[in-house]
C-alpha positions in Angstrom: -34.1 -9.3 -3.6 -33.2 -7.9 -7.0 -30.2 -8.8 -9.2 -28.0 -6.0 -8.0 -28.4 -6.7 -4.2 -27.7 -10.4 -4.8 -24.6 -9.5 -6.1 -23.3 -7.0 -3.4 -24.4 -9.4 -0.3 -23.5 -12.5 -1.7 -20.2 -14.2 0.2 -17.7 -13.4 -2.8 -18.5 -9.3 -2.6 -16.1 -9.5 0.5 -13.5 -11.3 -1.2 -13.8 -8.7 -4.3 -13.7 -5.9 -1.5 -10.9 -7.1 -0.1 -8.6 -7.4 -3.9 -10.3 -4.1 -5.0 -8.6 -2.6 -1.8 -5.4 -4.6 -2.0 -4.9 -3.9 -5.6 -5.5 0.0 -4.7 -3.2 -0.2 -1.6 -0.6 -2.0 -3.5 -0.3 0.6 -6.3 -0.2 3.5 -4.3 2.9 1.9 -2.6 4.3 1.1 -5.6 4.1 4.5 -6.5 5.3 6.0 -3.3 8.4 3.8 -3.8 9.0 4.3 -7.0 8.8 7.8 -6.8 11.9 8.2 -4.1 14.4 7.0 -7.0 12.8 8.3 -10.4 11.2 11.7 -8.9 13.1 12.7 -5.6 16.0 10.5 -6.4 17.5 8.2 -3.0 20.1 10.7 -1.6 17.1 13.6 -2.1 14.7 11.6 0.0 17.4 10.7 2.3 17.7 14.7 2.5 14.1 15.1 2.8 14.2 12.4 6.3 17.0 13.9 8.1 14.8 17.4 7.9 11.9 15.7 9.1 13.8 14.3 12.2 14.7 11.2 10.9 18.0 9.6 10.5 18.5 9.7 6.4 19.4 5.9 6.4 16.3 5.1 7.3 15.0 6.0 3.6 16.4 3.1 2.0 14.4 0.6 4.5 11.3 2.8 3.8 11.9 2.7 0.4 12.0 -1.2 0.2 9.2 -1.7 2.4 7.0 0.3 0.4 8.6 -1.5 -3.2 8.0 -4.9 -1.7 5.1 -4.9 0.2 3.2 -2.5 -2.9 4.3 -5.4 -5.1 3.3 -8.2 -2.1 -0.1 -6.5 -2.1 -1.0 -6.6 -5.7 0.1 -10.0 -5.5 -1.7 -11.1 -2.9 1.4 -12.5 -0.4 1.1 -12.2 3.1 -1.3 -10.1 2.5 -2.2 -9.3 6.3 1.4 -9.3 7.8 2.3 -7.2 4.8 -0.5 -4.7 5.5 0.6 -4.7 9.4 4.2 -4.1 8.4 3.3 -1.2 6.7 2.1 0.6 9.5 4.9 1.6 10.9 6.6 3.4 7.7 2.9 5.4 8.1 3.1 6.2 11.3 6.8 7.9 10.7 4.9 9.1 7.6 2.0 10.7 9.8 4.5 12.0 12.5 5.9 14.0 9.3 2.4 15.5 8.1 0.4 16.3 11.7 1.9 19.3 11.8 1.3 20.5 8.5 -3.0 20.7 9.2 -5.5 17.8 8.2 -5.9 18.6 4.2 -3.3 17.0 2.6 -3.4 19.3 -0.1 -2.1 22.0 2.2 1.3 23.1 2.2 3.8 20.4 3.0 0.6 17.9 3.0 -1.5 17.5 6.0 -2.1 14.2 7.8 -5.9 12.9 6.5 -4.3 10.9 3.3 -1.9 8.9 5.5 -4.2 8.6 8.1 -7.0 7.1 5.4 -4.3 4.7 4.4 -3.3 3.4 7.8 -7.0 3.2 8.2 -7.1 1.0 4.8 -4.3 -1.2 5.9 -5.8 -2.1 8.8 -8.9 -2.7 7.4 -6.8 -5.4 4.7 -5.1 -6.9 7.2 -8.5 -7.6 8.8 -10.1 -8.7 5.4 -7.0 -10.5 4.1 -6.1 -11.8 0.6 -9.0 -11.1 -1.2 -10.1 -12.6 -4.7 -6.9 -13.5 -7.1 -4.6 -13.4 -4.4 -1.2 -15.8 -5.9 -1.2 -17.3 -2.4 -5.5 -18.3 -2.6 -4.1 -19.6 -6.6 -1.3 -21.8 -5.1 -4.5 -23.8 -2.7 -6.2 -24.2 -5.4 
């Protein structure tokens, strides 16, 4: 076995895994959040849900879930409830792209990014924290 394949098979390759795809989950939340007040501003996204079916409140929920559990994620908190809780806002999220084709790059976005995402969160939730998680720091 060479140097390289010690590396990837040793035991702490899952636990880097798990914070490479925490960290990237996390920051795309972040984003998403963040981008309903600084980009689409609240009462636009609110807008944007009542087209798509939903009851506008239901941004602001959405909107939180996605600040704190992008920030719980990069942390490391609860990291699998936090990745099952966010299911949910992506299923409401898929619901919204299906009909718009698979290629999210189509018009209106199809379904295949939110789907891989779902995918990933389910995958963390199965993998847990991860390397550098605060809540692996706080056992020592």
């Amino acid at each position: 076995m060479n140097r390289i394949d010690t590396i990837l098979t040793a035991p702490r390759s899952t636990d880097l895994a798990a914070l490479l795809l925490r960290l990237g989950l996390g920051a795309v939340f972040l984003a998403h959040a963040l981008a309903k007040p600084l980009v689409f501003t609240l009462p636009g996204t609110v807008a944007f849900f009542a087209a798509s079916g939903f009851p506008g409140w239901t941004a602001y929920p959405v909107f939180l879930a996605e600040l704190l559990g992008g920030a719980a994620l990069l942390a490391g908190l609860r990291t699998r409830v936090v990745a099952l809780a966010l299911l949910p806002v992506m299923a409401g999220a898929l619901l919204v792209h299906l009909p718009n084709g698979w290629m999210f790059s189509g018009q209106g976005g199809g379904w295949e990014y939110v789907a891989f995402l779902m995918i990933g969160l389910g995958a963390q939730a199965l993998l847990g924290d991860g390397a550098f998680a605060v809540r692996r720091l706080q056992r020592g």
